[in-house]
C-alpha positions in Angstrom: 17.6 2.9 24.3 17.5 5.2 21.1 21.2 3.6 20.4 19.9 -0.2 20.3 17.6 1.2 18.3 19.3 2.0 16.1 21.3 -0.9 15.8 18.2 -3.0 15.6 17.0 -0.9 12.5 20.5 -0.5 10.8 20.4 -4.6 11.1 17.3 -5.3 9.7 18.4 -2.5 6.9 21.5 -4.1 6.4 20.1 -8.1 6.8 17.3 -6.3 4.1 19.3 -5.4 1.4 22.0 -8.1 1.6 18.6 -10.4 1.2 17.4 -8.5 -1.8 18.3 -7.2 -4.8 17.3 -3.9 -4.4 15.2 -1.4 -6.6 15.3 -1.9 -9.9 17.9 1.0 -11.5 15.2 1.1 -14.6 12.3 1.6 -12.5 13.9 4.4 -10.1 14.8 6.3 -13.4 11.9 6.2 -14.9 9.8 7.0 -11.9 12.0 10.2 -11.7 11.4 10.6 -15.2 7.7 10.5 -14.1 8.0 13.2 -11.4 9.8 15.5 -13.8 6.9 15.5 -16.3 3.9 15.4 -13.5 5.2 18.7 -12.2 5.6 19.9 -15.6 1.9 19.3 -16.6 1.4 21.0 -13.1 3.5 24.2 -14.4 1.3 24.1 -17.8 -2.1 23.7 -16.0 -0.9 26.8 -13.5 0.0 28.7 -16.8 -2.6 27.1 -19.3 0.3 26.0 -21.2 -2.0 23.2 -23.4 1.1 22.3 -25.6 3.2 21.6 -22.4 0.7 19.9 -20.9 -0.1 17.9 -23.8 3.6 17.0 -24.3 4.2 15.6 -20.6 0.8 14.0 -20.6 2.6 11.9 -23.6 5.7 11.6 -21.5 3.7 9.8 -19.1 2.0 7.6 -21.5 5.1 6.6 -23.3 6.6 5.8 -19.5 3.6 4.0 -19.0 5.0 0.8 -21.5 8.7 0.7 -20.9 10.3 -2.0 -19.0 11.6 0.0 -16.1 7.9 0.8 -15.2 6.5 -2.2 -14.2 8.1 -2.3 -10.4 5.6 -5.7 -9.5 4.1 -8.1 -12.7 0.7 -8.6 -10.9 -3.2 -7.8 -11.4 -3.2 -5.3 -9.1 -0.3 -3.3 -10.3 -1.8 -4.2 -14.0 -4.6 -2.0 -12.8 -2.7 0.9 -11.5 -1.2 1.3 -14.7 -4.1 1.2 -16.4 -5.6 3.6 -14.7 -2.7 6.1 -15.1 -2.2 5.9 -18.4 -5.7 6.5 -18.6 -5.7 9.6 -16.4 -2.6 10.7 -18.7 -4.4 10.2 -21.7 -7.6 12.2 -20.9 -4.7 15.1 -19.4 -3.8 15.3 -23.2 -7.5 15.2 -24.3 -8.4 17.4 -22.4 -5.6 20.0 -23.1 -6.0 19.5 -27.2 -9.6 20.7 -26.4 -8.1 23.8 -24.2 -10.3 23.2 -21.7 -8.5 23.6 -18.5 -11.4 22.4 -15.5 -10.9 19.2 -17.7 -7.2 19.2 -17.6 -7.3 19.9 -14.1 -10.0 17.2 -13.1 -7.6 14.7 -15.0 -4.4 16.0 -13.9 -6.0 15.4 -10.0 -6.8 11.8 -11.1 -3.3 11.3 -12.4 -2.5 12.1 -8.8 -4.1 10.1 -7.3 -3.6 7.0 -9.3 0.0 7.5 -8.3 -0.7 7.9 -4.7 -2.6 5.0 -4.4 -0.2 3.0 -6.3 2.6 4.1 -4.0 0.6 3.5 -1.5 0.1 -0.3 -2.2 3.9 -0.3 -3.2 4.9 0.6 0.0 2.1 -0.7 2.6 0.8 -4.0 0.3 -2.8 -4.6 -0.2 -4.5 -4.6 3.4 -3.0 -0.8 4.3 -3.9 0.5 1.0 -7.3 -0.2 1.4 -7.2 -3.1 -1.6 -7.4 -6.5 -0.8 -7.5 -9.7 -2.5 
């Protein structure tokens, strides 16, 4: 049973990605790109590094507007990256004013704007709790 399993997944895999394009090579850098500097303003909050923080937090800005960013062109995704680059923004703010519960408050709202845009990403609107 576990073998026609996997047969049936490896088929709709394959049937999948024959279909599609695939990610977009832009987007999957710059998401890493992303990663890199969220842990790095994580490393600067842990150390109340302000000028790494500040520096990743403008990382993430600057990510925010290139073209490898935008993984969908819709509302939705319009807002999520709003709201990020928001978050980002009041991360550096808040790390020019050295005042870490503010960095930290900001840096957990970073978070979660990614989450929850993964989270629509990978489950669409109705799983991710937004709906049209």
């Amino acid at each position: 049973m576990n073998s026609l399993r996997r047969l049936l997944a490896t088929s709709v895999l394959v049937a999948g990605i024959s279909s599609t394009a695939g990610p977009d090579p832009d987007t999957d850098a710059v998401m890493r790109v992303k990663l890199a500097a969220a842990q790095r303003i994580l490393g600067g909050i842990a150390l109340a590094d302000y000028a790494s923080v500040k520096t990743n937090a403008a990382t993430l800005v600057t990510l925010s507007g290139q073209r490898g960013w935008a993984a969908l062109q819709t509302p939705d995704y319009e807002l999520f990256t709003t709201r990020f680059r928001l978050a980002a923004e009041a991360v550096s703010d808040a790390a020019t004013k050295k005042d870490l519960p503010a960095v930290t408050r900001a840096y957990h709202e970073l978070t979660l704007s990614c989450v929850s845009c993964h989270t629509y990403l990978r489950d669409g609107p109705q799983k991710s709790g937004k709906s049209k």
